[in-house]
C-alpha positions in Angstrom: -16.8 32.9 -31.9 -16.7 29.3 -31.7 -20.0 27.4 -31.1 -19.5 25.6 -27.4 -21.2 22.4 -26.2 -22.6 21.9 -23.5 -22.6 26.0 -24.1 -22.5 26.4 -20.2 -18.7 26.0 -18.9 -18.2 23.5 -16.2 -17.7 25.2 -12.9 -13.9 25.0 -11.6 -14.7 25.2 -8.0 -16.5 21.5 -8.3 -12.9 19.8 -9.8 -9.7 20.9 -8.8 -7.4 21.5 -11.2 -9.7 22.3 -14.0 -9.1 25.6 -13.9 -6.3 25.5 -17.2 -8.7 23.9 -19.2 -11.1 26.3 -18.4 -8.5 28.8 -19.6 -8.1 27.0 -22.7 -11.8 26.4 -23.4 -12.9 30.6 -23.5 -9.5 31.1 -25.5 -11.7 28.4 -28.0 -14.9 30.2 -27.6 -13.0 34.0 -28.6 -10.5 32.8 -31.1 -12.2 30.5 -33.1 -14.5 30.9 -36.1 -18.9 30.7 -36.2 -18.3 27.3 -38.4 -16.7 25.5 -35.9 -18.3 23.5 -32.9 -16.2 22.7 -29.7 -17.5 20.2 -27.7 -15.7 19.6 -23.8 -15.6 17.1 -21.4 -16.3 14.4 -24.1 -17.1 10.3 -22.5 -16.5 7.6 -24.2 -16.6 4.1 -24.0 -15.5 1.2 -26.0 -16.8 -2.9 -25.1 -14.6 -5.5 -25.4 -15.6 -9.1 -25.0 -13.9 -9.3 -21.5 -15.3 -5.7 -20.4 -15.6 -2.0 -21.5 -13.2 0.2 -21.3 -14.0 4.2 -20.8 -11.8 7.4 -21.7 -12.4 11.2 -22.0 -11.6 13.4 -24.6 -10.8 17.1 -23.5 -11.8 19.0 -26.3 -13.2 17.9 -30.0 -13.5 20.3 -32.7 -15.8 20.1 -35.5 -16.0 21.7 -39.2 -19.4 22.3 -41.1 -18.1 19.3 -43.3 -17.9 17.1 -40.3 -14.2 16.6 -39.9 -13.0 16.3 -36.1 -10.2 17.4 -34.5 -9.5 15.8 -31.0 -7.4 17.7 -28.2 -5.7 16.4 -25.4 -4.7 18.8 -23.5 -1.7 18.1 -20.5 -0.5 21.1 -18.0 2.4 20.9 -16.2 5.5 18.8 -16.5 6.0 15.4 -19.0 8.7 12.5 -19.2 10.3 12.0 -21.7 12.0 8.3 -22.9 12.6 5.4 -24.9 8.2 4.9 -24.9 7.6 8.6 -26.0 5.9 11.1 -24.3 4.4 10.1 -20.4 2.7 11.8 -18.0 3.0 10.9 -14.4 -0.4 10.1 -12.2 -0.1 9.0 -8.7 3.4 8.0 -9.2 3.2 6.3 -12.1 3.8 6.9 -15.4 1.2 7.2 -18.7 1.7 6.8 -22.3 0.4 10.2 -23.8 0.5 8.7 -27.3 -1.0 5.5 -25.9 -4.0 7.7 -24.3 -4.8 9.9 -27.4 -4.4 6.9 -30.2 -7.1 4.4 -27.7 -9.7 7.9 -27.7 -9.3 8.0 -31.8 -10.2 4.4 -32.4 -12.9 4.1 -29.5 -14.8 7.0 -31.3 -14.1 5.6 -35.2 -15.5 2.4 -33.9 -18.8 3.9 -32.3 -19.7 6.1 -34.7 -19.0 3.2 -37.3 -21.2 1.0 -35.0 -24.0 4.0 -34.8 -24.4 5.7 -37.8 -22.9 2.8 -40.1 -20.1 5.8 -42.1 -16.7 6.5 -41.1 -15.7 9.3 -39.2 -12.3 11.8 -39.8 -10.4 11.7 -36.9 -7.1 14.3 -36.4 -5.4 15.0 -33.1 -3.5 17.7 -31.5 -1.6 17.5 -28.6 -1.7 20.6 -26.5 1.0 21.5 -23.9 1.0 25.2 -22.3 3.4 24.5 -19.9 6.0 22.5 -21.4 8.7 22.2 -24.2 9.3 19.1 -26.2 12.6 18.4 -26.4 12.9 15.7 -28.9 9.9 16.0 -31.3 11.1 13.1 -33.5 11.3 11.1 -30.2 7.6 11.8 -28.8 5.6 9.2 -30.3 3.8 11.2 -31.9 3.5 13.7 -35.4 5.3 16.7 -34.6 3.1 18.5 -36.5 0.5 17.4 -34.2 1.9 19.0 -31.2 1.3 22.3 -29.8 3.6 22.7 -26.6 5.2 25.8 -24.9 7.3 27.1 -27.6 4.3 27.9 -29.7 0.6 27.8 -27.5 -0.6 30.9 -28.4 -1.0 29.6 -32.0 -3.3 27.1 -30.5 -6.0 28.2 -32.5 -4.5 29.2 -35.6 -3.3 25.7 -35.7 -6.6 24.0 -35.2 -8.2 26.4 -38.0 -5.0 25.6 -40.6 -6.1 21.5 -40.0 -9.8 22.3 -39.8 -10.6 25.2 -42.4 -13.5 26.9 -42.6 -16.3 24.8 -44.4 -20.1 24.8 -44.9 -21.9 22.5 -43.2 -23.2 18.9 -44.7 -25.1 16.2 -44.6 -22.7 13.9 -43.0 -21.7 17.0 -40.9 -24.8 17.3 -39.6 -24.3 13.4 -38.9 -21.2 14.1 -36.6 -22.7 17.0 -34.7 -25.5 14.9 -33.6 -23.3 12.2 -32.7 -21.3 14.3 -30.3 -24.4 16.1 -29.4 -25.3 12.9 -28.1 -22.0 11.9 -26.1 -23.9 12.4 -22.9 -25.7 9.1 -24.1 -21.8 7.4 -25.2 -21.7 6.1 -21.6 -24.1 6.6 -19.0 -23.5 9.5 -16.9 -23.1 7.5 -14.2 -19.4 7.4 -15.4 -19.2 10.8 -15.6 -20.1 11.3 -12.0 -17.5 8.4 -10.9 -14.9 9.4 -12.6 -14.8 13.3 -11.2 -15.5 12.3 -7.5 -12.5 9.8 -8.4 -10.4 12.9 -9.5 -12.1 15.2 -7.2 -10.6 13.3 -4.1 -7.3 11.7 -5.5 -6.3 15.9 -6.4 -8.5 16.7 -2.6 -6.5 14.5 -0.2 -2.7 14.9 -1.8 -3.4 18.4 0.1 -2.6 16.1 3.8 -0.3 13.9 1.7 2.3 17.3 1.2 1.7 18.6 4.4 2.9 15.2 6.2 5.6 15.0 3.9 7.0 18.4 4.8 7.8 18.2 8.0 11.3 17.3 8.6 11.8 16.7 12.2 13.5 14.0 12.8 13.5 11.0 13.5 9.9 11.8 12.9 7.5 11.1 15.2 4.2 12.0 14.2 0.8 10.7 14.9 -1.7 11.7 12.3 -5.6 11.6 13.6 -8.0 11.5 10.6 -11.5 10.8 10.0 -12.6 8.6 7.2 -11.7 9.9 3.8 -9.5 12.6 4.8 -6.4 10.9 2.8 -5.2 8.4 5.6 -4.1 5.8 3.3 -2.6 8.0 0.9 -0.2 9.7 3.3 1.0 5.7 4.4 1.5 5.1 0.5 3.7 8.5 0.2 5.6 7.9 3.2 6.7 4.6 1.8 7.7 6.1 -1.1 9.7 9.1 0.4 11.3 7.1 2.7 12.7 4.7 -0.2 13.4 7.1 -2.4 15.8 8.5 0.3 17.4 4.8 0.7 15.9 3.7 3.7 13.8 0.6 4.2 10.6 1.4 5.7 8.2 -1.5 7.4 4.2 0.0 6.5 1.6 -2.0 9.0 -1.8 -1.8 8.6 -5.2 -4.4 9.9 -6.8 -5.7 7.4 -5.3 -8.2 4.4 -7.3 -6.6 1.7 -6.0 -3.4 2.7 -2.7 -4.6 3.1 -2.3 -5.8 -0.9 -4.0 -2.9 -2.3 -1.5 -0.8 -0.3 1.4 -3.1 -1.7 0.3 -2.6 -4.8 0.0 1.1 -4.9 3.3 1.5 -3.0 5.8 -0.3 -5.6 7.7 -2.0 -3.1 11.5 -2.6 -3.8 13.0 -3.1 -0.4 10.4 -2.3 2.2 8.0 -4.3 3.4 4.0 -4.3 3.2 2.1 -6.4 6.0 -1.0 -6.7 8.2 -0.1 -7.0 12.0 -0.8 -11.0 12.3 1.2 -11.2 8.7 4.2 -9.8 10.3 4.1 -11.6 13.6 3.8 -14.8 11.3 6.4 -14.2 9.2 8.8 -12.9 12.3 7.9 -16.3 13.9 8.9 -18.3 11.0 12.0 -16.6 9.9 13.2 -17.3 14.1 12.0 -20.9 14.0 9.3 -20.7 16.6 6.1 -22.0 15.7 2.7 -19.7 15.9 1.2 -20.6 18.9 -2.2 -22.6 18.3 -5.1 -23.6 20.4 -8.6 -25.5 20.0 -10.3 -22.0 18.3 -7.0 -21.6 15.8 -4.2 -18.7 16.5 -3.4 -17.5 20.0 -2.4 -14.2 18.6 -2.2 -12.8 22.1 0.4 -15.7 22.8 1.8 -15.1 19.6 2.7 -11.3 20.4 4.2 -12.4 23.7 6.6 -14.6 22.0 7.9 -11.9 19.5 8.3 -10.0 22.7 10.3 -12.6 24.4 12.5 -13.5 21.5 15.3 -11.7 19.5 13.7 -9.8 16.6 16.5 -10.6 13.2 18.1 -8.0 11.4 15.9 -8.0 8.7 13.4 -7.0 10.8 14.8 -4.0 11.9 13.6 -0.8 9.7 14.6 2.7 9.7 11.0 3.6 9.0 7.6 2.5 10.7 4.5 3.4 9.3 1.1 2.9 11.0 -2.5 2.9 9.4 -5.3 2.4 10.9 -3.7 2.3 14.4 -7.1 2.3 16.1 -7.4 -1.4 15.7 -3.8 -1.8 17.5 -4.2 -2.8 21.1 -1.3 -1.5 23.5 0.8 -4.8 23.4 1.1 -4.5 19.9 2.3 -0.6 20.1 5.1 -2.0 22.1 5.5 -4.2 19.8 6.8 -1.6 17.1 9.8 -0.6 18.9 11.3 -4.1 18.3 11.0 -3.1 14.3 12.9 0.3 14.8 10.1 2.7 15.4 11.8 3.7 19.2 15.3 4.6 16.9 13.8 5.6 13.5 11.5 7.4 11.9 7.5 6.4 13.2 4.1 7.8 11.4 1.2 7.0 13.1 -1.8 7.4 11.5 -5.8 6.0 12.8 -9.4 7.2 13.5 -11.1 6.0 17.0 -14.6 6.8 15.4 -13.8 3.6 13.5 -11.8 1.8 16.0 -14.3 -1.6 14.9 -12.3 -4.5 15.5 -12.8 -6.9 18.3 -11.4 -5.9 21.6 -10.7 -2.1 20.7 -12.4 0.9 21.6 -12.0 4.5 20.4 -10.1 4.8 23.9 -7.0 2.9 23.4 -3.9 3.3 25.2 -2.2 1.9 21.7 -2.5 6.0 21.2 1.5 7.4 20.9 1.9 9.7 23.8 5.5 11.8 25.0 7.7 13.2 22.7 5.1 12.8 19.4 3.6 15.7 17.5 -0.3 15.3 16.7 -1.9 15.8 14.0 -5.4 16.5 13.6 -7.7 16.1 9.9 -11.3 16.7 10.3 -12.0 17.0 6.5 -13.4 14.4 4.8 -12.9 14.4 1.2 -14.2 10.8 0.0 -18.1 11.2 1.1 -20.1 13.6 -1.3 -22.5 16.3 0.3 -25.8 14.2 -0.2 -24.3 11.0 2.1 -22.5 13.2 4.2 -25.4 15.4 5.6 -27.4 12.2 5.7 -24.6 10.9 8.0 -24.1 13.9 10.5 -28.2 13.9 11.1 -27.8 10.0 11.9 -24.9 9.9 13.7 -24.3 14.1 15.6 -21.6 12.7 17.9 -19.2 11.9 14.8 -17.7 15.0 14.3 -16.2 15.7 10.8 -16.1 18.5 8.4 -17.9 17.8 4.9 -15.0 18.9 2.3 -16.2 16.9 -0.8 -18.2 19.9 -3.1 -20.0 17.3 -5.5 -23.3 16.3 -4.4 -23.3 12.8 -4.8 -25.9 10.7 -5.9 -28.1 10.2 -1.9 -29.1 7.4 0.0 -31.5 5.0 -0.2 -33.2 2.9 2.2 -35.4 -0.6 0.9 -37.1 -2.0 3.9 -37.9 -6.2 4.4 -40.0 -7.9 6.9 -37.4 -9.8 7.5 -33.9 -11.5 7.2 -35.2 -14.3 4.5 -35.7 -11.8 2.1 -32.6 -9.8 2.3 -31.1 -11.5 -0.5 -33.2 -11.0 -2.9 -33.8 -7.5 -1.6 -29.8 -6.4 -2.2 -30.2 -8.6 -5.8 -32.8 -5.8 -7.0 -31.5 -2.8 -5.7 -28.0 -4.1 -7.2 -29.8 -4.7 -10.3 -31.0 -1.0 -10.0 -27.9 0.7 -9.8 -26.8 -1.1 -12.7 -29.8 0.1 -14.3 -28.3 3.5 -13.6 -24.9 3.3 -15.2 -23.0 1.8 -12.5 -20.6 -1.1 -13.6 -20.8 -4.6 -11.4 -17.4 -3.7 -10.2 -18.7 -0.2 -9.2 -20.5 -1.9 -6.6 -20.2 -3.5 -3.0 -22.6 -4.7 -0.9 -21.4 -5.0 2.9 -22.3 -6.3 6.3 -22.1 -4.5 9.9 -21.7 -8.4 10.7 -18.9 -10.7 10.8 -18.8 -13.4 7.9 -20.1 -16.2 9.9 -23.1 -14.3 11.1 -23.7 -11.9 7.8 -26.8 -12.6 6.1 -25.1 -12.8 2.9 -21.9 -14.8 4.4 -23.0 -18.1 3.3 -24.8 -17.3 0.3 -24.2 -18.0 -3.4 -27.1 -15.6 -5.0 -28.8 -12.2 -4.5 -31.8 -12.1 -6.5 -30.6 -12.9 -9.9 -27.2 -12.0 -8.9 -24.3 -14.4 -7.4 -22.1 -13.5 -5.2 -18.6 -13.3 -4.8 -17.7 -13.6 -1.2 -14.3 -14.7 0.1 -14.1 -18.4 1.4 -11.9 -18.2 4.0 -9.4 -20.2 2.5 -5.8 -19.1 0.2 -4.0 -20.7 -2.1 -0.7 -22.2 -1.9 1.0 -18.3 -2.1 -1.2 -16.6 0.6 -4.0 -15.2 -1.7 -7.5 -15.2 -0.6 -9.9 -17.3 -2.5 -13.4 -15.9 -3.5 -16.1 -17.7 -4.9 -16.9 -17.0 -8.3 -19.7 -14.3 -8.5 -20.9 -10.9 -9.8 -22.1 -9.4 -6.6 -19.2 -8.7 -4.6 -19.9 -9.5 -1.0 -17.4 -8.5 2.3 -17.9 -7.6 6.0 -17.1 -4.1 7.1 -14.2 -5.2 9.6 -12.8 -6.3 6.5 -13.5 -4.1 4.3 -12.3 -1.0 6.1 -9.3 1.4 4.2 -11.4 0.8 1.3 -14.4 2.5 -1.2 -16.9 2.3 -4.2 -19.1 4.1 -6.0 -21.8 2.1 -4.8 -22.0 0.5 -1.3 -25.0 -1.6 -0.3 -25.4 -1.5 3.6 -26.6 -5.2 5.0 -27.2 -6.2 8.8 -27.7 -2.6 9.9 -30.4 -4.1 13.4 -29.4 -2.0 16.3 -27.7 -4.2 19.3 -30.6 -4.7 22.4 -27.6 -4.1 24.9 -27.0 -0.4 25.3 -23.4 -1.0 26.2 -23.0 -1.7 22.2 -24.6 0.8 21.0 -21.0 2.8 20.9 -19.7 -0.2 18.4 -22.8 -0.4 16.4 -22.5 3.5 15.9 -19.0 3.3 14.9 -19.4 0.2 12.1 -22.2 2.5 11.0 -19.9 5.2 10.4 -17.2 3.0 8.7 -19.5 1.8 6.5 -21.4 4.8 5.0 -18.1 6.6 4.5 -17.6 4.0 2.2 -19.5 5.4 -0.8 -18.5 7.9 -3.2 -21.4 8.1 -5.3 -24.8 6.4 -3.7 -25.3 4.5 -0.5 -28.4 2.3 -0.2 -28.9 0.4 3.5 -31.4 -2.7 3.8 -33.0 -3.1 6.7 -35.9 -4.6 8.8 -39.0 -2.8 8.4 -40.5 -1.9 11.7 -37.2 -2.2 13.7 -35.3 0.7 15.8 -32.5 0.6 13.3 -35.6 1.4 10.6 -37.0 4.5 12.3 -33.3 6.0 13.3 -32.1 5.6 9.9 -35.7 7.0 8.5 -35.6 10.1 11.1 -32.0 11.1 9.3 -33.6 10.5 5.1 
């Protein structure tokens, strides 16, 4: 019986989709020999002079003699082309070969950098669930590849490369290597990246369900709480609706949202904008000038002259795709019809518990009504039990349905006398978490606040950390500039669509004027569903906000 490690299995019901490799780990465990040790789930991580990179290694065998063979194990169905063997992730493509050859040298090189000898390295590549067609063409030794035609020889083949040897010295030196591979990167890592899988595999679930209803046109409006897969099902519907050779228009609020999204949705002959970005460019392709006034854009003025004017052809789309439609007032719904959404297909997707921008209200009219199918997703997928129960004691009225089963790492709270020393307050807590594995681009630190008025808006340190906060200026293209800094600073109304591992919550001081209250509550909310791993909140000590947030710890 081989020798497991860690010996407990992981448990499936904590990672979707793990349940093959569970399959292939006790077929390990009954197959293979005394002499050999199998360890799972192995981290690495590799430093570069610009950055580290990390990886995972499914299985790694080991003889007595100290000679390893790694196993990468892909279910399912491959690509095959001209760059070998790929496996598709979100839509795009993955070098198999690529993957397996960067795990081999990251673990030569820290073993060589540990224990000063050199380490043999062999690999297998296992796939169950499919055939390789052209062996020669993979990218890879066909000798090295264990694929449908042949996986119940799996471990016959691993004992024909590994023999049966007694242990030595420099075996002994391997075991305790991998023994120590908890220590390779800080578990911090570990937790990151299986929430990260955890909720990419969690939310496709709302992702197939939108995509597989086929009235059309379509007109559905999809009303989900934060983390239930909004964003995702906007990205999809893109996708689906070029794929099928239409040209679909995907609006959304905020600019950092808006190039993430274009990013992730490959446009070819769609578009990707914020709101403002597609009155602006509307107003410039029709030769009439934005409408200005002593504060900067009339935006209000702005919609009224899209309204009044002829919208061009290429402005007309045969798909319309809302996110975050909270933050649309009514004129601007109207607004959509001029794009194609009253003739094509229309998908409506927002959340009034974080309706946050100025001048909406979880209320709006903006909210499609007649002839639209709702749709309603309480699960939340992105905030991990420890947050989330933290969350529903603070905030009872915000109604959502905890459906992330890792526990996350909890919240903390750092109290300050007062606004002075909130800087340095989010600089040590920030140096903390670092402290604790998590990477400086693991971490956000955010305000309730707008950037004029943020505690953090104007400055260029944290404690010993600077800050990278945007300016409020672009370059010559239309991208944002950001100061140079560590720290990455943003404001909630801003930051909104988005997540970390890490989020530090800044400016949390209740409004005096009860008839806020309802907007405080609901930045609140958008900003702790933020985190995936650990929240921490900085506050005045002594204040209402203080005692509310330390009634819910």
């Amino acid at each position: 019986m081989g020798q497991l490690v860690p010996a407990a299995l992981p448990q499936a019901a904590f990672v979707p989709g793990l349940e093959r490799e569970l399959e292939t780990l006790e077929q390990l465990k009954r197959r293979l020999p005394a002499t050999l040790s199998v360890f799972h789930g192995v981290h690495w991580s590799r430093a570069w002079t610009y950055g580290t990179a990390f990886g995972e290694a499914d299985f790694i065998v080991v003889n007595g003699a100290g000679r390893c063979l790694v196993i990468e194990q892909k279910t399912g169905s491959l690509e095959e082309g001209k760059d070998g063997l790929q496996k598709r992730y979100d839509g795009k493509a993955k070098s198999v070969g690529s993957q397996l050859h960067r795990t081999l040298d990251a673990l030569r090189d820290k073993f060589k950098a540990q224990s000063g000898h050199q380490i043999e390295l062999d690999y297998l590549l296992y796939l169950p669930d499919y055939r390789v067609r052209d062996l020669c063409g993979a990218g890879l030794d066909q000798n090295r590849i264990v694929d449908g035609r042949n996986a119940v020889r799996l471990c016959e083949r691993i004992i024909e490369l590994l023999g049966e040897t007694d242990a030595t010295p420099h075996g002994g030196r391997v075991l305790r290597f991998f023994e120590q591979s908890l220590d390779l990167v800080p578990d911090i890592h570990s937790r990151v990246g299986l929430s990260e899988r955890c909720y990419t595999r969690a939310v496709g679930g709302l992702a197939d369900i939108v995509g597989a209803i086929s009235a059309r046109p379509l007109r559905l409006a999809v009303r989900g709480t934060a983390g239930c897969g909004k964003s995702l099902v906007a990205i999809r519907a893109f996708r689906a609706a070029e794929a099928a050779g239409k040209r679909p228009l995907l609006l959304c609020f905020n600019r950092d949202l808006k190039e993430k999204m274009k990013v992730a949705a490959g446009q070819t002959g769609g578009v990707v904008e914020t709101f403002h970005g597609a009155i602006d460019r509307v107003l410039k392709d029709t030769g009439r000038p934005l409408a200005h006034e002593a504060g900067g854009v009339d935006w209000n003025r702005a919609v009224d002259q899209v309204l009044e004017g002829e919208i061009p052809d290429s402005w007309r789309f045969d798909t319309v795709i809302v996110d975050e439609g909270q933050d649309f007032t009514p004129a601007w719904r109207e607004m959509l019809d001029l794009f194609g959404a009253d003739t094509g297909d229309c998908l409506w997707l927002d959340d009034p518990d974080q309706a946050i921008q100025y001048g909406t209200s979880p209320d709006s009219e903006a909210w499609p009504r007649g002839g639209w199918t709702g749709f309603r997703a309480k699960s939340n997928f992105r905030t991990p039990a420890s947050i989330a129960r933290f969350l529903q004691r603070l905030l009872p009225g915000f109604e959502f349905l905890n459906a992330n089963p890792l526990p996350g790492l909890g919240v903390g709270i750092t109290e300050v006398p007062g606004k002075s020393e909130v800087s340095a307050a989010v600089g040590r807590v920030s140096s903390e978490l670092m402290k604790k594995g998590f990477a400086r681009e693991q971490i956000v630190a955010l305000s309730l606040r707008g950037q004029q008025s943020a505690t953090l808006g104007q400055c260029e340190r944290a404690g010993s950390q600077t800050i990278a906060r945007f300016t409020g200026n672009y370059d010559m293209f239309g991208n944002q500039l950001w100061t140079n800094g560590h720290l990455r600073f943003d404001t909630i109304r801003r930051y909104k669509g988005q997540q970390d591992a890490a989020v530090i919550v800044t400016d949390v001081e209740m409004p005096d004027e009860e008839e806020r209250r309802g907007e405080w509550e609901r930045l609140l909310f958008a900003a702790l569903t933020r985190a995936t791993e650990r929240l921490e909140l900085v506050v005045t000590r002594g204040s209402k906000a203080s005692r509310l947030l330390h009634d819910a710890w």
